[in-house]
N, C-alpha and C positions, 0 to 999 in steps of 0.2 A: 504493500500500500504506500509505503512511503519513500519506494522506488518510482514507483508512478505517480506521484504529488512532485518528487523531484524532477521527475522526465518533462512532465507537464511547465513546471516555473522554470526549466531551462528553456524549454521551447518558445515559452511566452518572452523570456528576456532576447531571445534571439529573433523574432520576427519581431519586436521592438526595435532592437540594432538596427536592423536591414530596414526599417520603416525612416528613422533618423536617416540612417544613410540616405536613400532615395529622398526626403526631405530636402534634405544638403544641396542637391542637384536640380531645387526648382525655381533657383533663382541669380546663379550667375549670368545667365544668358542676358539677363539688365543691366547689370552692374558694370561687367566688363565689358559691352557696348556705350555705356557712358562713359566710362574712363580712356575708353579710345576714340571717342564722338570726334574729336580735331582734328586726330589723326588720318579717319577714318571720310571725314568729308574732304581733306586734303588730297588723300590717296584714291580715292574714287572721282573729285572732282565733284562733288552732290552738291545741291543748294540747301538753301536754311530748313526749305519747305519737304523735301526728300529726306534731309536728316529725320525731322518731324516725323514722318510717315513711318520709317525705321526703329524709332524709339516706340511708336502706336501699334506696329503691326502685335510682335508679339501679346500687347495687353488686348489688343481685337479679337484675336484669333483665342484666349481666356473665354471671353463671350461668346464667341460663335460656336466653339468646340466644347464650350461644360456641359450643353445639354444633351449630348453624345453620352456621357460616362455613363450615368444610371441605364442608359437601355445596352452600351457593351456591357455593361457587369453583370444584367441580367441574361446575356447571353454565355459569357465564358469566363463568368466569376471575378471578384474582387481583382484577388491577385494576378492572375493574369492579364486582366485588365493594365494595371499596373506596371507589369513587364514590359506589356505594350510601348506605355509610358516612354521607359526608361529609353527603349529602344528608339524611339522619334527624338529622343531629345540627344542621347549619342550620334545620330545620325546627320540630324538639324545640326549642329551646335560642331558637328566635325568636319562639316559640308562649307561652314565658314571662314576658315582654311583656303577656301579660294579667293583670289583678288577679282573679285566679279560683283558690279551691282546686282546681278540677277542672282546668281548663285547664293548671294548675302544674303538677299530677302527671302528667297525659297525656301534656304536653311532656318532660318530665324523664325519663319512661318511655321516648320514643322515642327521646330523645336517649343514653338509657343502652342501649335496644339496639342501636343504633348503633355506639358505644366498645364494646360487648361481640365484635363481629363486628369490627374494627376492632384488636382487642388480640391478636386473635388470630392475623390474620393476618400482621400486620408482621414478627413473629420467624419468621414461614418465605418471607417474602421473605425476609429478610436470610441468610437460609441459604442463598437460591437464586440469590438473584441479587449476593450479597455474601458468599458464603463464605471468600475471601481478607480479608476485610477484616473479621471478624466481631465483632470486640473494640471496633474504632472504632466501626463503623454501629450496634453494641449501645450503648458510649457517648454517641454523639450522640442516636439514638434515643430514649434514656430521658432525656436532656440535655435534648433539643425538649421532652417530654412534663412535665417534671418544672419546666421555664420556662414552659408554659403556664399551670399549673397557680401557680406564684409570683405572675406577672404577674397571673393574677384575682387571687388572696389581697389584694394589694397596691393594685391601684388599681381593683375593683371597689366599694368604699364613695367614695373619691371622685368617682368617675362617676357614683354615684347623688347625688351632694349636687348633685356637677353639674347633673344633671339635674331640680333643682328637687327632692330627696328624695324623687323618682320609684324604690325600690325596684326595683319590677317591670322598668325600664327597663336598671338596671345590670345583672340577670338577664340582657336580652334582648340587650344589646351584644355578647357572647361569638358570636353568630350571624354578624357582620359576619365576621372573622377564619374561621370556617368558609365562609361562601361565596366568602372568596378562594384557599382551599384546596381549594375547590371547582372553581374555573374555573384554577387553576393544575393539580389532577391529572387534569382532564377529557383534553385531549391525550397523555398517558397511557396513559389507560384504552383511548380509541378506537384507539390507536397499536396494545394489544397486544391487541386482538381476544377472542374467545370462548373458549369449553374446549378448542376443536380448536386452537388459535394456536400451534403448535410446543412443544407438551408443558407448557402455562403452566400446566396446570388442578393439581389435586390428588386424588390416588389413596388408596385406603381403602387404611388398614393392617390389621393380624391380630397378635394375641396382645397388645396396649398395658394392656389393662387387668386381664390376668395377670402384671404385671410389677409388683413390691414397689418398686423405684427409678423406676418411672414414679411411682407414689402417692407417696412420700418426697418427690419434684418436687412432686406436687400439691397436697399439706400445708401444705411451705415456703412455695409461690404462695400459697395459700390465711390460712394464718397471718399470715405478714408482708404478706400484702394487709388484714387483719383491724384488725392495728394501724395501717397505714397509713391506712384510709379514718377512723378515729376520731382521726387526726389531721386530714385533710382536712375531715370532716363537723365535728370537735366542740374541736379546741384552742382558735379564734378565741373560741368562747364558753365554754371556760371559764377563757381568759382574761379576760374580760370578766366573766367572777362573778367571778373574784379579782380586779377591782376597778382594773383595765387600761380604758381609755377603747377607743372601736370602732375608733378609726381604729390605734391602738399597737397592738390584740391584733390587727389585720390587719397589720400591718408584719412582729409577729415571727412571726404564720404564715408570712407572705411571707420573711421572712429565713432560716426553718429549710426550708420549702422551698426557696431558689433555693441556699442552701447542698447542697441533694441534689443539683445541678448537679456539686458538686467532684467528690461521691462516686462520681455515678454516670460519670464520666468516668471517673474513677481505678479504678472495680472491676472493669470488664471484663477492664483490661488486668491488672493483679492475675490474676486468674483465669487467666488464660490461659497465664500463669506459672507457676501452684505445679499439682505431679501432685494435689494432691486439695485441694477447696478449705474441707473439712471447719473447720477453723482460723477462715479469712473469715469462714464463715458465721456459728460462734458470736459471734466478736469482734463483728461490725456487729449483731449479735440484741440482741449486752449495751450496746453506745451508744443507741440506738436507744429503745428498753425502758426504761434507765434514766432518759435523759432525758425523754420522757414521762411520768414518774412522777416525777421532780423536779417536774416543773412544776405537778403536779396539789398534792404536797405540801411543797414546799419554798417557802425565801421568796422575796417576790418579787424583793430584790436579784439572782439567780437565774438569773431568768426568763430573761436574756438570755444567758449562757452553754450554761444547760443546753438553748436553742434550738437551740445549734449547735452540737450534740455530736446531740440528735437527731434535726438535719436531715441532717447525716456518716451514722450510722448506717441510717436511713431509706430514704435514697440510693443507696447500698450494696447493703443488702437489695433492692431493687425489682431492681436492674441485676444481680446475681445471680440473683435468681430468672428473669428472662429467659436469662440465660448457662446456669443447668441447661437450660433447653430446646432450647439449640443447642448444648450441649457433650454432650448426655445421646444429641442425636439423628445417629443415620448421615445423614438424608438431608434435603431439604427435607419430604418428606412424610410421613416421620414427624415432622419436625419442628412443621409445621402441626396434626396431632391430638393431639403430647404437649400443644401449647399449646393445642389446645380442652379435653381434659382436664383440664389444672393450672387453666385459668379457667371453665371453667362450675362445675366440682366447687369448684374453691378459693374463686372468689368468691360463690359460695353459703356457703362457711363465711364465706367474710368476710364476706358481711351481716350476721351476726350481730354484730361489733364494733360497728359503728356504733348498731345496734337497742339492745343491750345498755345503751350509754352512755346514752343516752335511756333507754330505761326504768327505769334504775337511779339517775337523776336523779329521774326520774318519784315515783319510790317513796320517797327520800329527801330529796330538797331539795339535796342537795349533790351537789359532782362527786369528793368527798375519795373514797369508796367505788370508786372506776371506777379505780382506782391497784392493785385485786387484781386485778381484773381483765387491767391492763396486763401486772401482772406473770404473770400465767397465759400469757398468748398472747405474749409474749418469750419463757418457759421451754418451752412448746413447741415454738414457730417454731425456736427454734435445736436442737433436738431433732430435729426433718424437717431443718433442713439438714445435720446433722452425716453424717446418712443420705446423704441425695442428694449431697453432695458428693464420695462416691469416685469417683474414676476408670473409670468402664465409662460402656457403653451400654445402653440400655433396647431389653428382647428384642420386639422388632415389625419388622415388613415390611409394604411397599405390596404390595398386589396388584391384579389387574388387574380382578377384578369386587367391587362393593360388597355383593356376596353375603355375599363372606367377611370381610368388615368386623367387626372387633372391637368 
């Protein structure tokens, strides 16, 4: 008996691992595209408005491709699904390696639908197969996810100098780190079988998108995904117009991300504490928001405080908006379509962030402008969360044919 309790809590800590791992790998493909943004319109020769489109595709293609996950997963399981994953984003992400506008975006494309199908599903494993645990495995999760994401900011420009100021190459490195999460979550995948594998698959719900606190979820996702990718896609440079050298405005990207490490550890379990987390939400909306707007208009002695005030807030925000989808949800499967919900809907709004900063650059020369901006999408994100953070559940049920699939 206590051979098979131990077989069992190994098994659990290791499909944990392999989850963090794949984690880790859904979000460089932003990071090290911003920190090589200069490089990258110099060497291809792209306008303001092309950069823009490059920095949006990937968070477009979040939108268009989340609503995809729940019906592959009901076809050929969770994990596999997963696999899938990993395999697009190795493949996107290693296909960017080539010095080609076209080949850039294709790669980037697939790699981003990849992380879309990829985002969606993690928060309803962790509901299903981490339900007692749901505060940590949300912490470490967005932990892994929010370190991947640092770790490019951070030494993706030195890798390319490395590489003889091979640009395209620092791009393509990010690939390596996915196909070792590749062949770590393959045993896995084969281990838990297909849709019929002991109930692994996922079941249509009904009434989800009749429900005003399912969308309140979907806003907040959506908003603070908004401000967030215009941190990913566009701080490093416009750091680098106020006059920050490439390798310093990649540090304090990297530093107000890996800073979202503290937060996003610290917010789950926050959350899971207070009866309505209405509070949170505002608070980490207004670090967040503010300090982004410091940095666009403030000076630069600055720069490096108000980095980590909104890398806290940022951090936060992200790890909450995952906690409404597991706090919001009864079950694993409604858990997995409130999260296709909140990200195909939401990060279709959030492409707009990104696009926005770019063409408002475009249009003006500066990035002074993109500071109303910030503050538009802070005063409403903390708006949807004040919503979504009451205490209840969002009115949906699994049922048993996709017929009646809301």
């Amino acid at each position: 008996m206590r051979s098979d309790h131990t077989q069992k809590l190994l098994g659990r800590v290791l499909v944990a691992a392999a989850l963090l791992l794949l984690a880790f790998n859904l979000r460089p493909l932003f990071s090290s595209t911003a920190v090589l943004l200069p490089d990258i319109i110099r060497g291809l020769n792209l306008s303001a408005a092309t950069a823009g489109y490059l920095t949006t595709l990937p968070v477009l293609c979040m939108g268009v491709f989340a609503p995809l996950a729940p019906r592959i997963a009901q076809r050929i399981g969770v994990e596999r699904t997963l696999l899938l994953v990993l395999a697009l984003i190795t493949l996107g992400v290693g296909l960017r390696g080539f010095v080609s506008t076209s080949v850039l975006f294709l790669g980037t494309g697939l790699a981003g639908a990849g992380i879309a199908v990829g985002n969606v599903l993690l928060p309803s494993l962790i509901k299903r197969d981490f339900a007692d645990k749901a505060a940590l495995m949300t912490g470490l999760y967005t932990t892994s996810l929010v370190g991947g994401a640092s770790l490019a900011a951070a030494s993706t420009l030195p890798l390319a100098q490395w590489f003889g100021e091979h640009w395209s190459w620092g791009l393509a490195f990010w690939a390596v780190p996915a196909l070792l999460a590749t062949l770590v979550w393959s045993p896995v995948a084969i281990r838990a079988g297909g849709r019929s594998s002991n109930g692994r698959h996922i079941l249509p719900v009904r009434g989800l998108y009749r429900d005003p606190l399912a969308w309140a979820v979907t806003l907040f996702m959506g908003l603070q995904s908004a401000l967030a990718y215009c941190v990913l896609g566009w701080m490093a440079p416009i750091l680098r117009a106020g006059g920050l050298s490439g390798t310093e405005a990649g540090l304090v990207t990297s530093v107000s991300l890996l800073l979202q490490v503290v937060s996003c550890l610290v917010t789950p379990w926050l959350a899971m504490r207070f009866h309505s987390q209405r509070g949170l939400a505002v608070w980490l909306t207004s670090l967040a928001t503010l300090g982004l707007m410091g940095m666009v208009l403030g000076p630069r002695w600055a720069i490096w405080p108000l980095a980590v005030l909104q890398g806290l807030g940022q951090g936060g925000l992200f790890a909450l908006a995952l906690m409404f989808i597991v706090l919001r949800s009864r079950d694993a499967n409604v858990a997995a379509h409130l999260s296709s919900m909140s990200q195909a809907t939401g990060y279709i709004l959030a492409a707009s962030g990104p696009l926005l900063v770019g063409a408002l650059f475009a249009w003006t020369g500066s990035f002074q402008v993109t500071s109303a901006l910030f503050a538009f999408l802070g005063l409403t994100s903390g708006l949807a969360g004040w919503y979504a953070g009451r205490p209840a559940y969002v009115k949906a049920v699994a049922v048993a044919s996709s017929a009646d699939d809301a």
